[in-house]
KOLVEX-776915 format. One record per residue: residue number from 0; residue in one letter; x, y, z of N, C-alpha, C in turn. Coordinates in Angstrom, 3 decimals. Example, Ala and Ser with C-alpha at 12.3 -4.5 7.8 and 13.67 -1.06 7.14 Angstrom:
BEGIN
  nr rest      n.x      n.y      n.z     ca.x     ca.y     ca.z      c.x      c.y      c.z
   0    a   13.190   -5.690    7.800   12.300   -4.500    7.800   13.200   -3.300    7.800
   1    s   12.850   -2.250    7.080   13.670   -1.060    7.140   12.900    0.030    7.870
REM end
This chain:
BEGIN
  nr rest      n.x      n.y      n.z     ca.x     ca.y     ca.z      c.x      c.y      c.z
   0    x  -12.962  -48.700   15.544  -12.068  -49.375   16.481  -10.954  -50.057   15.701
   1    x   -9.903  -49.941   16.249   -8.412  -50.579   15.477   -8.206  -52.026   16.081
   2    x   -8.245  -52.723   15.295   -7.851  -54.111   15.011   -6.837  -54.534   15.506
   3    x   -6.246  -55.491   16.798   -4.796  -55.949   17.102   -3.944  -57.154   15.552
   4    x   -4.407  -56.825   14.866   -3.702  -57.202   13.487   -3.292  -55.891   13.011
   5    x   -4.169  -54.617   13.249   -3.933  -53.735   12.478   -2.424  -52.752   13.158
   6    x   -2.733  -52.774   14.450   -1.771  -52.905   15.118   -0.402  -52.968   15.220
   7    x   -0.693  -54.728   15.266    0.893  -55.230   14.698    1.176  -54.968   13.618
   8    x    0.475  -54.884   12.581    0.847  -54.702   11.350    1.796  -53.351   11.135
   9    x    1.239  -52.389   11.546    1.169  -50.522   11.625    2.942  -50.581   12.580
  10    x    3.181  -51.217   13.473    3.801  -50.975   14.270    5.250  -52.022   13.463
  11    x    4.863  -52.943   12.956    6.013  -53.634   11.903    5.980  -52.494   10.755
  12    x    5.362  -51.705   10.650    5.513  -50.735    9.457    6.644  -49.899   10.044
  13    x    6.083  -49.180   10.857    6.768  -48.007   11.519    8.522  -48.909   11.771
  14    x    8.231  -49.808   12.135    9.816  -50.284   12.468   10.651  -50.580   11.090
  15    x   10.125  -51.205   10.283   11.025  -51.349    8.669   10.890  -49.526    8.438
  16    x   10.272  -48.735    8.843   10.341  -46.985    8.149   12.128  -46.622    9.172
  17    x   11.967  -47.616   10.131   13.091  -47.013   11.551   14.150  -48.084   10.668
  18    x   13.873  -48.782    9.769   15.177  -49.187    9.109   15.263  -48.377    7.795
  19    x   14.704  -47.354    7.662   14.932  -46.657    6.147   15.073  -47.547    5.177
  20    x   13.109  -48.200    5.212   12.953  -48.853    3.837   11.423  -48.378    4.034
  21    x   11.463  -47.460    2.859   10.343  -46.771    2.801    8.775  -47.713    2.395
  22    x    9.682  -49.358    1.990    8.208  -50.269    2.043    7.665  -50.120    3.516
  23    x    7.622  -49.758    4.581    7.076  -49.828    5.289    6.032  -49.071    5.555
  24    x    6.102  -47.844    4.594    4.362  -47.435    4.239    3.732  -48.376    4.144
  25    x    3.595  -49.605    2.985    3.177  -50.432    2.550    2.113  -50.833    4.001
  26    x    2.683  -50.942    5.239    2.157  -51.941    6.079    0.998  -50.918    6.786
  27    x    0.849  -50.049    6.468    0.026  -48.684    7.300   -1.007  -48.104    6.079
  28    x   -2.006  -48.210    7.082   -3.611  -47.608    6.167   -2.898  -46.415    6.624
  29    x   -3.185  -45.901    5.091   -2.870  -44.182    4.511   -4.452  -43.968    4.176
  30    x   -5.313  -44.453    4.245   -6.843  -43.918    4.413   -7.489  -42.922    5.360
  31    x   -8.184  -42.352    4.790   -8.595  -41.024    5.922   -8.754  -41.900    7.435
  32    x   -9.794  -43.263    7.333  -10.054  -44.164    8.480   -9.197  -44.772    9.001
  33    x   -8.100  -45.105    8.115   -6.674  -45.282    8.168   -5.996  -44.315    9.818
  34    x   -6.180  -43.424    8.841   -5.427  -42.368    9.391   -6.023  -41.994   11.086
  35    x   -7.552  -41.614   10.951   -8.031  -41.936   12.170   -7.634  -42.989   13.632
  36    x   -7.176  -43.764   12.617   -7.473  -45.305   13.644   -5.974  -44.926   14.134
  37    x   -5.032  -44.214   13.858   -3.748  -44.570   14.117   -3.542  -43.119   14.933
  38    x   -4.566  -42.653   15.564   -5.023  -42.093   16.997   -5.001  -43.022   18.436
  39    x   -5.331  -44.408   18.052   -5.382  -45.117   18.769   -3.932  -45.316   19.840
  40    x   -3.144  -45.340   18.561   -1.385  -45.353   18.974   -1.172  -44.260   20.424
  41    x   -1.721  -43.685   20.563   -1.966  -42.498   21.416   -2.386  -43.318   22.927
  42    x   -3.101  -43.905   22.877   -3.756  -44.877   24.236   -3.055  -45.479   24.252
  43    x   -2.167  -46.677   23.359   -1.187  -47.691   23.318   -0.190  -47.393   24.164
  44    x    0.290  -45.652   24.014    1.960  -45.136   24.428    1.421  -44.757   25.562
  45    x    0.063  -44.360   26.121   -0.387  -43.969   27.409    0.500  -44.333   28.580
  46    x    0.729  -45.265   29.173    0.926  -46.184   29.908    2.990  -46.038   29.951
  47    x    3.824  -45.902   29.013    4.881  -45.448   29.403    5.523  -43.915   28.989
  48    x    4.451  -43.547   28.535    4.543  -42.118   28.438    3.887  -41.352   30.086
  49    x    3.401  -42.222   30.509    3.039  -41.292   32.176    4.099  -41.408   32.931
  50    x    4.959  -42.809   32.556    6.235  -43.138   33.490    7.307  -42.020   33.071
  51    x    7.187  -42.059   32.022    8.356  -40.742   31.596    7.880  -39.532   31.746
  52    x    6.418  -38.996   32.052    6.751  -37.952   32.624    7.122  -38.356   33.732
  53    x    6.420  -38.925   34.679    6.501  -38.713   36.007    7.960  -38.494   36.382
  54    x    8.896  -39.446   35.510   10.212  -39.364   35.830   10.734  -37.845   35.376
  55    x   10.449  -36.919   34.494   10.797  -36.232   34.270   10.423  -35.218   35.110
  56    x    9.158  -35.488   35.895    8.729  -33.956   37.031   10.521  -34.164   37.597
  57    x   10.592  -35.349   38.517   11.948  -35.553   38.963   13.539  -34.810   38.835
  58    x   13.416  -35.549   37.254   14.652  -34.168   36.896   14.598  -32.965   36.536
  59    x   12.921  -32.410   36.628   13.143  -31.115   36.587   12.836  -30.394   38.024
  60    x   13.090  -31.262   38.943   12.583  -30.475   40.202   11.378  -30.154   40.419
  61    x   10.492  -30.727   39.483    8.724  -30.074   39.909    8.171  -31.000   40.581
  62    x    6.996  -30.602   41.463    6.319  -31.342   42.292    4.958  -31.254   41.503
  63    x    4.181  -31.307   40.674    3.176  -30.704   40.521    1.963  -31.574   41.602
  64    x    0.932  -30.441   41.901   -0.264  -31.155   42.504   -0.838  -32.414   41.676
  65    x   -1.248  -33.276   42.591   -2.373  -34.209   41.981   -3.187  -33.573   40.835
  66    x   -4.088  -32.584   41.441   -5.292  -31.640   40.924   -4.566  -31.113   39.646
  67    x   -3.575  -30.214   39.816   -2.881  -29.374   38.661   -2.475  -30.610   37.427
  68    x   -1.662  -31.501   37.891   -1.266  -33.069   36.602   -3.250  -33.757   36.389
  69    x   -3.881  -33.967   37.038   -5.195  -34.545   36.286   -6.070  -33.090   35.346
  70    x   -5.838  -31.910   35.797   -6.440  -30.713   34.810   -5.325  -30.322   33.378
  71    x   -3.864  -30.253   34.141   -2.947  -29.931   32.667   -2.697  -30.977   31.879
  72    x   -2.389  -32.279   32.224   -1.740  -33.226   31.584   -2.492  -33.973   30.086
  73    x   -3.615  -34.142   30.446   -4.759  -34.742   29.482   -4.925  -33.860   28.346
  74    x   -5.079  -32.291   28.523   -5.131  -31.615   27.797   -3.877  -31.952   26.876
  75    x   -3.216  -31.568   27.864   -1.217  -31.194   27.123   -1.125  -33.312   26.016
  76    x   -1.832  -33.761   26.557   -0.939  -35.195   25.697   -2.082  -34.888   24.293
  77    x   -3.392  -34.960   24.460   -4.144  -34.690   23.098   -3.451  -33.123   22.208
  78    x   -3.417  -32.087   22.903   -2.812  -31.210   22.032   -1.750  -31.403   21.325
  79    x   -0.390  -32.386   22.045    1.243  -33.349   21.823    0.359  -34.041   20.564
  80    x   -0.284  -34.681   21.000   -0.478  -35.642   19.518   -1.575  -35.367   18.413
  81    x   -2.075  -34.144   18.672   -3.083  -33.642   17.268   -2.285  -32.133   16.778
  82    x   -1.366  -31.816   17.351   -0.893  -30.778   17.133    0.115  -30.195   15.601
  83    x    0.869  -31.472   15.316    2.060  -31.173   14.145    1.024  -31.746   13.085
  84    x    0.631  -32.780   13.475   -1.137  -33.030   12.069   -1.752  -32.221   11.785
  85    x   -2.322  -31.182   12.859   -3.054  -30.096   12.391   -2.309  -29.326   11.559
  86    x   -0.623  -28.802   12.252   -0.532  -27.713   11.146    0.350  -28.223    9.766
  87    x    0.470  -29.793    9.417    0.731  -30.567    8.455   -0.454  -29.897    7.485
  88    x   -1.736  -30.456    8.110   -3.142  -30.516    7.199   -2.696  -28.814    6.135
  89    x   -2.559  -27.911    7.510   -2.758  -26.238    6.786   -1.554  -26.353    5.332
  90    x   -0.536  -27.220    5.917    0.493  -26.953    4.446    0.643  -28.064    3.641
  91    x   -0.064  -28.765    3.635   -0.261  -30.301    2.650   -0.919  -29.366    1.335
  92    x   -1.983  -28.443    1.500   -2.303  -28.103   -0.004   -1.081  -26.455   -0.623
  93    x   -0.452  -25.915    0.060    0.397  -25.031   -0.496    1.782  -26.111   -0.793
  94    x    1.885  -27.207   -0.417    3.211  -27.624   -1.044    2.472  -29.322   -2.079
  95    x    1.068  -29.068   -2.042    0.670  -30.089   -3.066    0.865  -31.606   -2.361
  96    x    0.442  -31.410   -2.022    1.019  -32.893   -1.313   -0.493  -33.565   -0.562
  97    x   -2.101  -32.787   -0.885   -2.557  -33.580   -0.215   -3.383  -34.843   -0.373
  98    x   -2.510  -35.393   -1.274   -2.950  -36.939   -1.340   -2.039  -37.303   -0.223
  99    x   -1.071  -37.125   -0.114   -0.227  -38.347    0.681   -0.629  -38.071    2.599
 100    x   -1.498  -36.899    2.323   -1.437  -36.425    4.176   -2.261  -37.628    5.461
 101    x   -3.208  -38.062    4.580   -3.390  -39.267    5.659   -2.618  -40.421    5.430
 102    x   -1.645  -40.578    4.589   -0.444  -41.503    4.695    0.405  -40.885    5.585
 103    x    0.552  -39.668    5.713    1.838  -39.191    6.791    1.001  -39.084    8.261
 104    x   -0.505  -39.087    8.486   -0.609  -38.861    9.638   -0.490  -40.462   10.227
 105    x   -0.776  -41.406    9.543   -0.552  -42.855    9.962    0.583  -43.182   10.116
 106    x    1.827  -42.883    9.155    2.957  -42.551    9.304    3.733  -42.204   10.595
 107    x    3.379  -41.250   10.816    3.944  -40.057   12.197    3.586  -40.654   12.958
 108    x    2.208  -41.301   13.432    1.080  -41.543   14.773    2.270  -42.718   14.957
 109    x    1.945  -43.796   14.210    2.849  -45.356   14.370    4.248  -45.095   15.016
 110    x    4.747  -44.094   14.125    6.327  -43.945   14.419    6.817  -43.825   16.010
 111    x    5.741  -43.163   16.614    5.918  -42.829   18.454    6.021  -43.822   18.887
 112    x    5.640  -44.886   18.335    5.952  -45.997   18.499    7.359  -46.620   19.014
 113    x    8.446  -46.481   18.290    9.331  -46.582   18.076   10.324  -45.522   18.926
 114    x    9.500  -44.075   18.937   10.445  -43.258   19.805   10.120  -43.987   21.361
 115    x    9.072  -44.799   21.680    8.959  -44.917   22.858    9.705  -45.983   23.103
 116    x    9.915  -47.098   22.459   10.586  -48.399   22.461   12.165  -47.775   22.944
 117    x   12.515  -47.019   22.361   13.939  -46.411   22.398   14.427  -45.530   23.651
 118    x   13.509  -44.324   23.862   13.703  -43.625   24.968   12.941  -44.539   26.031
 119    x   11.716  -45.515   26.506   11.358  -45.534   27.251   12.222  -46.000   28.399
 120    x   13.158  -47.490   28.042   14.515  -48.078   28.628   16.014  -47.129   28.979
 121    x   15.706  -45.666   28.413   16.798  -45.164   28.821   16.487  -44.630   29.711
 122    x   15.011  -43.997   29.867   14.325  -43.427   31.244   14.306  -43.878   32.310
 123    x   14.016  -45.570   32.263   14.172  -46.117   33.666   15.204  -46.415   33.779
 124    x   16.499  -46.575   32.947   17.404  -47.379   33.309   18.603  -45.612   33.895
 125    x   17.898  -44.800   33.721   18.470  -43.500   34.115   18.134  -43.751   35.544
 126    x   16.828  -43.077   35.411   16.223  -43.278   37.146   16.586  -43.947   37.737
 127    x   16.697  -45.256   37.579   17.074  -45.796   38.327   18.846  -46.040   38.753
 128    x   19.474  -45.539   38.071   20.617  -45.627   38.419   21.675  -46.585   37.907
 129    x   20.937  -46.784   36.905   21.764  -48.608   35.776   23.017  -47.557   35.182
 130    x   22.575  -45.992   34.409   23.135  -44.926   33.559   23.580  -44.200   34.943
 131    x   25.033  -43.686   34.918   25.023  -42.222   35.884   24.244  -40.816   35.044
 132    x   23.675  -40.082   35.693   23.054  -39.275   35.346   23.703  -38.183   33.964
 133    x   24.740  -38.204   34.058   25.529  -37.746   32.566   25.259  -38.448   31.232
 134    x   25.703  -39.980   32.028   25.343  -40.675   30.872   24.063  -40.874   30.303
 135    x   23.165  -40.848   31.093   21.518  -41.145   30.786   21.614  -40.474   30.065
 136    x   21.752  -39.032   30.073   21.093  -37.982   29.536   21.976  -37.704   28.058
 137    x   22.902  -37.814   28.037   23.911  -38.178   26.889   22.965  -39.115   26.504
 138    x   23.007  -40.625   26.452   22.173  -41.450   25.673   20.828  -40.933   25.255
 139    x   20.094  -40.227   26.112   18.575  -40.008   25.822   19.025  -39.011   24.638
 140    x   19.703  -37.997   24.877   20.083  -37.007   23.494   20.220  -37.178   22.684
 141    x   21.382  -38.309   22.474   21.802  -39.301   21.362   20.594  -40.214   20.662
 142    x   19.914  -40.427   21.582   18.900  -41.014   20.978   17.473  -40.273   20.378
 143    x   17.489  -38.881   20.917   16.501  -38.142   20.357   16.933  -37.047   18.973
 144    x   18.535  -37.215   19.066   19.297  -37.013   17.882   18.896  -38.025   16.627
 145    x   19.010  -39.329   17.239   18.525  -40.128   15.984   17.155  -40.259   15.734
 146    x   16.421  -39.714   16.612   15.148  -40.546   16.196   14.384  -38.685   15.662
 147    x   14.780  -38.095   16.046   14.610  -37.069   14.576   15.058  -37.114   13.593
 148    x   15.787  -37.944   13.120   16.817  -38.297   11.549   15.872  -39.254   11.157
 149    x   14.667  -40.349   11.842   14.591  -41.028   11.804   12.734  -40.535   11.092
 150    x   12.102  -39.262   12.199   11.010  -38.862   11.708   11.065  -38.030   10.374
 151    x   12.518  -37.479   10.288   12.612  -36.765    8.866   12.391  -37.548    7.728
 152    x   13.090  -39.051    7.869   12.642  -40.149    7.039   11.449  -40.402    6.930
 153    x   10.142  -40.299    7.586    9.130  -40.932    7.662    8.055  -39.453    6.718
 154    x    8.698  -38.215    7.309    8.139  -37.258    6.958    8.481  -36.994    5.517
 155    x    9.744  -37.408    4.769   10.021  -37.013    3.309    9.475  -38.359    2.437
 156    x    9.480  -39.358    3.280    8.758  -40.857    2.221    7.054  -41.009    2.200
 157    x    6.950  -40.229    3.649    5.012  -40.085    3.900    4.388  -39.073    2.570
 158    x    5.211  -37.842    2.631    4.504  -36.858    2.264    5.519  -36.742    0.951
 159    x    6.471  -37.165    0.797    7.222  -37.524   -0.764    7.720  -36.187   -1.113
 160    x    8.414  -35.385    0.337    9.062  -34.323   -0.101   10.330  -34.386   -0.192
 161    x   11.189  -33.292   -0.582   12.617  -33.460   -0.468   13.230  -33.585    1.005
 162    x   14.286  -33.219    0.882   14.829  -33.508    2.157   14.999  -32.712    2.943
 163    x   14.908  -31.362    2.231   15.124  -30.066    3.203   13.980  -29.683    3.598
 164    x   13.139  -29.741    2.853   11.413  -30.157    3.363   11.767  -30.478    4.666
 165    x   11.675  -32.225    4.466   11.367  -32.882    5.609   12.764  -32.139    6.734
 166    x   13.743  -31.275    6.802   14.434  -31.079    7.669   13.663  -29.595    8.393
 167    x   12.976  -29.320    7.579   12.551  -27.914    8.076   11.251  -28.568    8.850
 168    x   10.706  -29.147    8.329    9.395  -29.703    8.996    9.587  -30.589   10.697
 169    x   10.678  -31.189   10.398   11.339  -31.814   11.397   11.844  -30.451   12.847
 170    x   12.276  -29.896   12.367   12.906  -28.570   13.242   11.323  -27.917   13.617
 171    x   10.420  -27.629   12.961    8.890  -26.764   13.264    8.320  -27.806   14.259
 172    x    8.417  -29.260   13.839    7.464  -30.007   14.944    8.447  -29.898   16.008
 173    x    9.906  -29.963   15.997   10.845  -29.974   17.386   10.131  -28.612   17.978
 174    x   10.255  -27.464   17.673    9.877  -26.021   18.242    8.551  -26.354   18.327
 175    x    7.924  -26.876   18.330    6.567  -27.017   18.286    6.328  -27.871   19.643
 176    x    6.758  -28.883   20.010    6.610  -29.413   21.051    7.339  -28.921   22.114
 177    x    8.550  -28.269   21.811    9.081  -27.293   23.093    8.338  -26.273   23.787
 178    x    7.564  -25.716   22.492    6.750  -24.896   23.368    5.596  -25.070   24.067
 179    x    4.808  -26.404   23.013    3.410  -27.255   24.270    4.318  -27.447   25.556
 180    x    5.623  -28.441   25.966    6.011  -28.815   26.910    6.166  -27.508   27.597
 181    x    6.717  -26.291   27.221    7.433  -25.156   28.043    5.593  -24.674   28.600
 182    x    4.458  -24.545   28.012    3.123  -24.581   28.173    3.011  -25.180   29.522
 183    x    2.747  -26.935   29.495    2.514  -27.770   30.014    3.260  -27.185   31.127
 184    x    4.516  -27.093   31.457    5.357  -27.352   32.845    4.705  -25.625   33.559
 185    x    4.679  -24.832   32.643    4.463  -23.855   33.312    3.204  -23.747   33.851
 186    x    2.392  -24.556   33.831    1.285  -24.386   34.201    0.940  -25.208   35.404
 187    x    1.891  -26.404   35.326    2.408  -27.335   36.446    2.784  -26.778   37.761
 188    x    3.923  -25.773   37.343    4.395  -25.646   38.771    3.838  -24.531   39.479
REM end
């Protein structure tokens, strides 16, 4: 069980990593148990990650059933968040790197952190009509523009690769979650 010290701590990490100062490893167990515990982050984002889908059935026109969102959705968020770890684990020993891999999965887990802090306020403040719908979506872009500049950082200081590394790795987890989501919706509607 994860500690609300460990927590705050992990989540002040992830935010000095969102200022590109790579001490913010420092604040995050890179321990295998480490690494485990920062699964937890996953239940934490629960709660405005359902608001953003829900808002998103919206702008994509889907209705999905009750039945169909309680059978696809649960699946689709554990596969979203064990998915770019798993295929990290397969290439941590062809690029040598696997000392640092339960530092990058504590790393990565925390960091959602931060993507949620960022997109979650542009979601409601879209929906609801604060943003005209151009603009929302302009900002949400803009902001998922940076906050992949932001996981490439976390991914080249976690795992202590170069930069084109972390840009290629960055682009595989983007295609990587397009296609769970393109998964997920299709199974939705």
């Amino acid at each position: 069980m994860i500690t609300a010290a460990e927590t705050v701590r992990s989540v002040f990490g992830a935010y000095r990593l969102a200022r590109f100062d790579r001490n913010g490893l420092s604040f995050l167990d890179g321990t295998p148990a480490g690494a485990a515990r920062s699964f937890y982050c996953a239940l934490l984002l629960l709660p405005p990650l359902v608001i953003m889908r829900d808002i998103s059935y919206g702008w994509m026109n889907i209705a999905p059933s009750f039945e169909s969102i309680l059978l696809v959705e649960p699946i689709s968020y554990v596969v979203r968040w064990a998915a770019f770890p798993v295929a990290i684990s397969f290439l941590v020993h062809p690029m040598g790197r696997q000392q640092q891999f339960c530092q990058f999965v504590s790393a990565y887990n925390w960091s959602s952190v931060i993507w949620i802090v960022v997109l979650f306020p542009l979601f409601v403040l879209t929906d609801g009509g604060i943003f005209s719908e151009t603009a929302g979506f302009f900002l949400i872009h803009l902001a998922r523009i940076l906050l992949l500049i932001y996981e490439g950082y976390v991914i080249r200081v976690s795992l202590g690769t170069s930069t084109a590394v972390a840009v290629a790795l960055v682009a595989a987890d983007f295609l990587l979650s397009l296609q769970i989501a393109g998964w997920t919706n299709s199974l939705l509607v």
